[in-house]
Structures are given as C-alpha cells and as structure tokens.
C-alpha positions as CSV (number, residue, x, y, z in Angstrom):
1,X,21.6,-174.0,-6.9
2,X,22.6,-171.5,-4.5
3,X,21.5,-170.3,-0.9
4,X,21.7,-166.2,-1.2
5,X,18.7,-164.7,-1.8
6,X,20.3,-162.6,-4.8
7,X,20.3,-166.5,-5.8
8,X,16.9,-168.1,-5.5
9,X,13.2,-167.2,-5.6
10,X,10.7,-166.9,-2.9
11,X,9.2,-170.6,-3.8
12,X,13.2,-171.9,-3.5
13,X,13.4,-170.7,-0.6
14,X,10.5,-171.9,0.7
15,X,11.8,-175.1,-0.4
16,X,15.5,-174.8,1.4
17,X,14.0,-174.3,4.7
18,X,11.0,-177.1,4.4
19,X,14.1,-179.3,3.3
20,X,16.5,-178.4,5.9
21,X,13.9,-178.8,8.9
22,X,12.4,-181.9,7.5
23,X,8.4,-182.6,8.0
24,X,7.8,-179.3,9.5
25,X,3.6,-181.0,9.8
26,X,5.5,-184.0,12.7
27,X,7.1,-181.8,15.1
28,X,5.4,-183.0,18.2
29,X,6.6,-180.9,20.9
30,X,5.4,-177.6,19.1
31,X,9.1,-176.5,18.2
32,X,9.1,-177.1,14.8
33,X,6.4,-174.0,14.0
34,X,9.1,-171.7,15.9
35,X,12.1,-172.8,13.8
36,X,9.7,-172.0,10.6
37,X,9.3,-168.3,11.8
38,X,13.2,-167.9,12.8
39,X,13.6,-168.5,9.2
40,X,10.6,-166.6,7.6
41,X,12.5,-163.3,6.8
42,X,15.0,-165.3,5.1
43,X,12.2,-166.8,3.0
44,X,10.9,-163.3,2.7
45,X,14.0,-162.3,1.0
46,X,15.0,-160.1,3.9
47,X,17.9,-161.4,5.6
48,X,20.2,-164.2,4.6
49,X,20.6,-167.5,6.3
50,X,24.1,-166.5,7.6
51,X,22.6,-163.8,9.2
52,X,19.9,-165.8,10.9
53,X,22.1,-168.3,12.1
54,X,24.4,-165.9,13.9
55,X,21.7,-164.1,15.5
56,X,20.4,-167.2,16.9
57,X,23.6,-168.9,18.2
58,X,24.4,-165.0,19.5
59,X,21.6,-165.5,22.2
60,X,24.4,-167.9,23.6
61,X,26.9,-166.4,24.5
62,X,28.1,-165.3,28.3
63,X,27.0,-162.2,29.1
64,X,30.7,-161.8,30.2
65,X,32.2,-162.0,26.5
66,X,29.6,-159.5,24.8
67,X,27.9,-156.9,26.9
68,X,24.5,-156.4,25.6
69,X,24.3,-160.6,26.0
70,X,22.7,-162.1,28.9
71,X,22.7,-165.8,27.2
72,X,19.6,-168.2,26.8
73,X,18.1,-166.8,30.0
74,X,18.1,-170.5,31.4
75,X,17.3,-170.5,35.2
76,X,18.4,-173.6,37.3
C-alpha cells in the first residue's frame, strides 16, 4: 500500500495517521488531539504528507535563513 492520496482512500488514511501516532485516545498532556488536526487535510485528501511535514519542520527555521520565518516563537 501506498502513502499519496492519488493512492489510498479516505478510510486508509484515516488508518496511516491513527497508526503512525499510536493511541491517539492516551495522549495525556493534550498534544496528541493537535497532531490529529496537523494531519486532517492530509486525511481529507488535500494535501500530502510530504507537504505537511515540511510545513511543520518549516516553523523552525532561523528567521535569518528564510525571511518570512521567525522560528517556533520560543521565549526564554
């Protein structure tokens, strides 16, 4: 089985992300319902999971090596 969406049903999908993110039901610190919804418009058939993931890890990097980019907005 593939990953693309061109590749898989809605119900797959589904599947991949419940799989990859294990017991979605036991995330105790409340993170795991936010990790669902980063990857809803992949289950929706609207963006791939390539594209997800490099939007995500793109909210890290230095506002110095991509303007537009001010990073996680961590404050010490």
């Amino acid at each position: 089985m593939g990953y693309l969406i061109s590749e898989t049903t809605r119900v797959e999908r589904e599947k991949i992300v419940a799989d990859s993110l294990g017991n979605i039901s036991a995330g105790c610190d409340g993170c795991m319902a936010g990790l669902v919804e980063m990857y809803q418009d992949y289950i929706d058939g609207k963006k791939e999971l390539r594209e997800i993931n490099m939007e995500f890890c793109a909210r890290y990097v230095k506002s110095d090596d991509m303007p537009g980019r001010s990073g996680c907005g961590y404050q010490r």
